[in-house]
C-alpha positions in Angstrom: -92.4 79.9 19.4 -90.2 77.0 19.9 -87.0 77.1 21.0 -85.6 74.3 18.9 -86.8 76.5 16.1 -84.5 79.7 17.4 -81.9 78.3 17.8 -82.2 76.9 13.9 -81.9 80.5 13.3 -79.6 82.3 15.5 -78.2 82.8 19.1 -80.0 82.8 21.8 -79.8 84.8 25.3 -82.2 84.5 27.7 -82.7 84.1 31.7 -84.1 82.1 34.4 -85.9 83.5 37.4 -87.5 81.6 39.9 -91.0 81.6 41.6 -91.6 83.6 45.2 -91.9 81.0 48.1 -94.8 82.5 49.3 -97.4 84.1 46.9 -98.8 86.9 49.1 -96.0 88.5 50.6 -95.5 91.1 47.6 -92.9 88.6 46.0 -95.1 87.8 42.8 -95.8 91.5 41.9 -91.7 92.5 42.3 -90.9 89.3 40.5 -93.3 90.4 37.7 -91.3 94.0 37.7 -88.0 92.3 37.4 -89.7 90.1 34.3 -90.6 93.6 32.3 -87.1 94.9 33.0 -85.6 91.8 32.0 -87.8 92.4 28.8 -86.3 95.5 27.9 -83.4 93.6 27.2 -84.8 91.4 24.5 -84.5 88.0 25.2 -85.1 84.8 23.4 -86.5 83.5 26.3 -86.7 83.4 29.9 -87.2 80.0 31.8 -88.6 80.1 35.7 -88.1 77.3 38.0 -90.3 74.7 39.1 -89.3 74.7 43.3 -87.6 71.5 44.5 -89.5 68.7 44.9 -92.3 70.2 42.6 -92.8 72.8 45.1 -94.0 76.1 43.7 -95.4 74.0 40.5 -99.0 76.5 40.5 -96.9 79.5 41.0 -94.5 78.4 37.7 -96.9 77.9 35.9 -98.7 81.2 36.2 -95.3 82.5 36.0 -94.9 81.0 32.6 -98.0 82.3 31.2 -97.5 85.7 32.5 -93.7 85.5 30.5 -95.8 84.7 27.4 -98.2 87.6 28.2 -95.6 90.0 28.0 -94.4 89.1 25.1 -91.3 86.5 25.9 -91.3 82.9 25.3 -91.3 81.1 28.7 -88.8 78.0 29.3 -91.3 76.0 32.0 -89.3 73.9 34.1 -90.5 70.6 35.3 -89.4 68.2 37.3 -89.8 64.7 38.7 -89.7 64.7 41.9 -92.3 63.1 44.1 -94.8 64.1 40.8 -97.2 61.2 39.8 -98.5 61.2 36.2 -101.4 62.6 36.9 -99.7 65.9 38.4 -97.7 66.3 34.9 -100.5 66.3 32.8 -102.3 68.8 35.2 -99.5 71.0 34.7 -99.1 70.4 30.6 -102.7 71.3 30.5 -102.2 74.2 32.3 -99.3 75.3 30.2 -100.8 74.2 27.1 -103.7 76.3 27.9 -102.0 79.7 28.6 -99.6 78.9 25.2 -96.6 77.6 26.7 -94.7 75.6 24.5 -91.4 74.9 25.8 -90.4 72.9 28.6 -87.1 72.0 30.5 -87.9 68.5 32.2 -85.2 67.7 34.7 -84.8 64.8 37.3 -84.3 67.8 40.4 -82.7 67.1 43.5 -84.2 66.1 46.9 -85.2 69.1 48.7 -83.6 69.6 52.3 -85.6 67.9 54.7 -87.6 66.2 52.3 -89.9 63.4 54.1 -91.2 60.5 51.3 -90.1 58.7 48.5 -88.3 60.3 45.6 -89.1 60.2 42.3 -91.7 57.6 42.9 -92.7 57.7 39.2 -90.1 59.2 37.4 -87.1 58.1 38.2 -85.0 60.1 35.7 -85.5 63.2 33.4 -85.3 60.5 30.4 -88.7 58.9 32.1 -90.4 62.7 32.5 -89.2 63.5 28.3 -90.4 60.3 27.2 -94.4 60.8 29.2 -94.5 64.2 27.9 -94.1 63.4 24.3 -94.0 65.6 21.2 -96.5 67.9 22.4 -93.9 70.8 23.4 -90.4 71.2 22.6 -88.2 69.9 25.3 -85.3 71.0 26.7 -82.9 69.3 29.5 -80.0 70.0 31.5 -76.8 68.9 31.7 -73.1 68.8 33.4 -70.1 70.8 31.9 -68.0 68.9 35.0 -69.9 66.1 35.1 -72.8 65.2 36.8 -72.3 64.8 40.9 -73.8 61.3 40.6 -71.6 59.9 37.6 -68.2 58.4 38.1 -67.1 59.6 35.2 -68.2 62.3 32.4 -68.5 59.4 29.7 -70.9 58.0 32.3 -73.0 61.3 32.3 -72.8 62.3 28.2 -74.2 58.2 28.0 -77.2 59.4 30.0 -77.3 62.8 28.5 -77.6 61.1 24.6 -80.0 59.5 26.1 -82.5 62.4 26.6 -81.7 63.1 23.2 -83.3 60.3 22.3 -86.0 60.3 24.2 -87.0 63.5 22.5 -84.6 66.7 24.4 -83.7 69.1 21.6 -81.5 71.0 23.3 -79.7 71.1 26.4 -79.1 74.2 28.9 -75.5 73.1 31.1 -75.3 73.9 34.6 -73.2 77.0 35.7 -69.5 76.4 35.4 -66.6 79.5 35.8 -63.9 77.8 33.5 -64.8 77.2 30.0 -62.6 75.0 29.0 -65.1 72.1 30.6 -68.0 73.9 28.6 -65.9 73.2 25.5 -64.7 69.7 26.3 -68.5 68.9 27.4 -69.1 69.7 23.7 -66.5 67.8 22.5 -66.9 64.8 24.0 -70.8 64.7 23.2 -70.2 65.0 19.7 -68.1 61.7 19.6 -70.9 60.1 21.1 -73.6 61.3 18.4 -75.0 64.3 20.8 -76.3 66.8 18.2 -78.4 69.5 19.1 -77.3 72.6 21.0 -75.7 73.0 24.0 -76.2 76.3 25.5 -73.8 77.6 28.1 -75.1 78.5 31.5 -73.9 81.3 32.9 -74.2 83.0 36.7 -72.3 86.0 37.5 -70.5 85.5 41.0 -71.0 89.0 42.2 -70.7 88.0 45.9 -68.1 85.8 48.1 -70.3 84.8 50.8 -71.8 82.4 47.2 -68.3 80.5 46.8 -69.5 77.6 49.2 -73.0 77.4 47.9 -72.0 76.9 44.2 -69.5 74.4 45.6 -72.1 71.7 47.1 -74.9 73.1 45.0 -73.2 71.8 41.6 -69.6 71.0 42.4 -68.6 73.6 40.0 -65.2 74.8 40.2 -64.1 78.3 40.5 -60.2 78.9 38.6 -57.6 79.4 40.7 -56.9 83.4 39.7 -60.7 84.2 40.4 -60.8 82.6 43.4 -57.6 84.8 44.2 -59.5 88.0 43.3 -62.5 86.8 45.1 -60.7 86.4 48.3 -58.4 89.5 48.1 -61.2 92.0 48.0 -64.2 90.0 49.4 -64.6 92.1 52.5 -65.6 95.1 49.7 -68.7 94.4 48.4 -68.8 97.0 45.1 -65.3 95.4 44.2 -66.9 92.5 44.3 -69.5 93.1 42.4 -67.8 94.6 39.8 -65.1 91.6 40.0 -67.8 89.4 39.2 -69.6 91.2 36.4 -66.6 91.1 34.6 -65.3 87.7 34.7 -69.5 87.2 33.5 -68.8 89.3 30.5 -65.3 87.4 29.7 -66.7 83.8 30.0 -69.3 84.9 27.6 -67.3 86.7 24.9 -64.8 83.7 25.1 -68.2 81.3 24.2 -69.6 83.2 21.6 -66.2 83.8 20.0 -65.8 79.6 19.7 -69.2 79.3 18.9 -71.6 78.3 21.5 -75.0 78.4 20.4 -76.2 81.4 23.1 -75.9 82.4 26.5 -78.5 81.2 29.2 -78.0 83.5 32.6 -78.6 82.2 35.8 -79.5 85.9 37.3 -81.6 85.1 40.5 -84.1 87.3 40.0 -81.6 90.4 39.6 -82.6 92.4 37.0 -80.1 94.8 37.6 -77.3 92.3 37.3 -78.8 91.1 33.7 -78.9 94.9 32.9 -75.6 95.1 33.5 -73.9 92.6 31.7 -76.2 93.2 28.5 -75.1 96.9 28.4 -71.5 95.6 28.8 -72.0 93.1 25.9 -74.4 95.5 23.7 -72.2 95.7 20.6 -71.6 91.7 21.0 -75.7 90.9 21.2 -76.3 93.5 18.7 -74.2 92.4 16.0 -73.6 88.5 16.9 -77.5 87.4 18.3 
């Protein structure tokens, strides 16, 4: 099923996981375990990742039609990358062929050490929406700070009503730890004729040592009183943990109470950690999903 067509009908939640690096080292079959527990929890869907550069684009793909075996719509990711047309339509056939029919096309970023052109054919994730067309039921990311690129957010919600246009029907935001950019991205996108859903993304910060990495992954900010809590009790790993799952399960009661559209959740391949927050949040997804 679409998920343009969900979201006409109700809330979302769903996932993203992301393809082993190397298919025969066991990865794939545990990867597969975490997709049934992460079925138990009834998602809407579950996108997997693509691998920078393209990387890993085989592996998604099989990924993606093992999601729809199961029983869960898959969310394929694509990106542009070094990608010539010819590898797109490869990997739309592929999808088309195992019943995939959702697809988040992003620009992606230049893998480290990275040798070769980028985006040689596809410059942007508007270029990739507008080649694949009608034929599935696009999706594409965007910036609740802004993207790293852009001087300024106007600059960024100009390119993200773009992908609207170009066909996107919905939009999936990068992770963020205060909302109040998540509600000003959605603010400022409706004065500039951005329409369809915006859905929150979400990853729980259930270890310290992750600070720095979210910081020049995505520039995200992390609030001043987290950060606090983060530091005071970083060198206990459970307090941590818990720390983080419940600043998780705040952000997204404080979203669904003002209305966002769903809850996308950055897990990285934890099943345990989405297990958690759903059975925190059970009375919320039961009666407000």
């Amino acid at each position: 099923m679409r998920i343009d067509s969900i979201l006409k009908t109700k809330r979302t939640l769903s996932f993203e996981v992301f393809p082993p690096k190397k298919e025969e080292s066991g990865e794939k079959e545990e990867l597969f375990r975490t997709i049934d527990s992460l079925r138990s929890l009834n998602p809407d869907f579950i996108s997997v990742t693509y691998g920078a550069g393209g990387t890993n684009a085989r592996g998604a793909v099989g990924i993606a039609g093992h999601i729809k075996s199961v029983g869960v719509e898959p969310l394929a990711h694509i990106t542009c990358g070094p990608s010539s047309p010819s590898d797109i339509d490869r990997v739309t056939d592929e999808l088309k062929s195992l019943g995939v029919e959702n697809i988040l096309a992003l620009r992606g970023d230049r893998p480290v050490g990275f040798d070769g052109e980028y985006c040689k054919h596809f410059s942007h994730a508007t270029d990739l929406i507008s080649y694949i067309g009608s034929g599935f039921c696009i999706g594409a990311a965007c910036y609740p700070e802004g993207h790293t690129e852009c001087a300024t957010l106007r600059d960024d919600l100009i390119n993200l009503k773009k992908k609207q246009d170009c066909g996107a029907s919905f939009f999936i935001s990068q992770i963020f730890y205060d909302n109040s950019y998540y509600y000003r991205l959605v603010h400022e996108a409706g004065k500039l004729g951005i329409t369809v859903p915006i859905i929150p993304g979400i990853m729980p910060l259930v270890s310290a040592k992750n600070i720095a990495r979210i910081k020049s992954m995505c520039g995200s900010t992390v609030p001043l009183d987290f950060r606090n809590m983060i530091e005071t009790y970083s060198s206990n790993p459970a307090v941590m943990r818990e720390i983080g799952l419940n600043y998780a399960v705040y952000q997204i009661i404080d979203l669904i109470a003002k209305g966002a559209p769903g809850i996308h959740l950055y897990i990285m391949n934890r099943a345990d950690t989405a297990a958690e927050i759903c059975g925190r949040l059970r009375s919320v997804f039961n009666e407000l999903f």
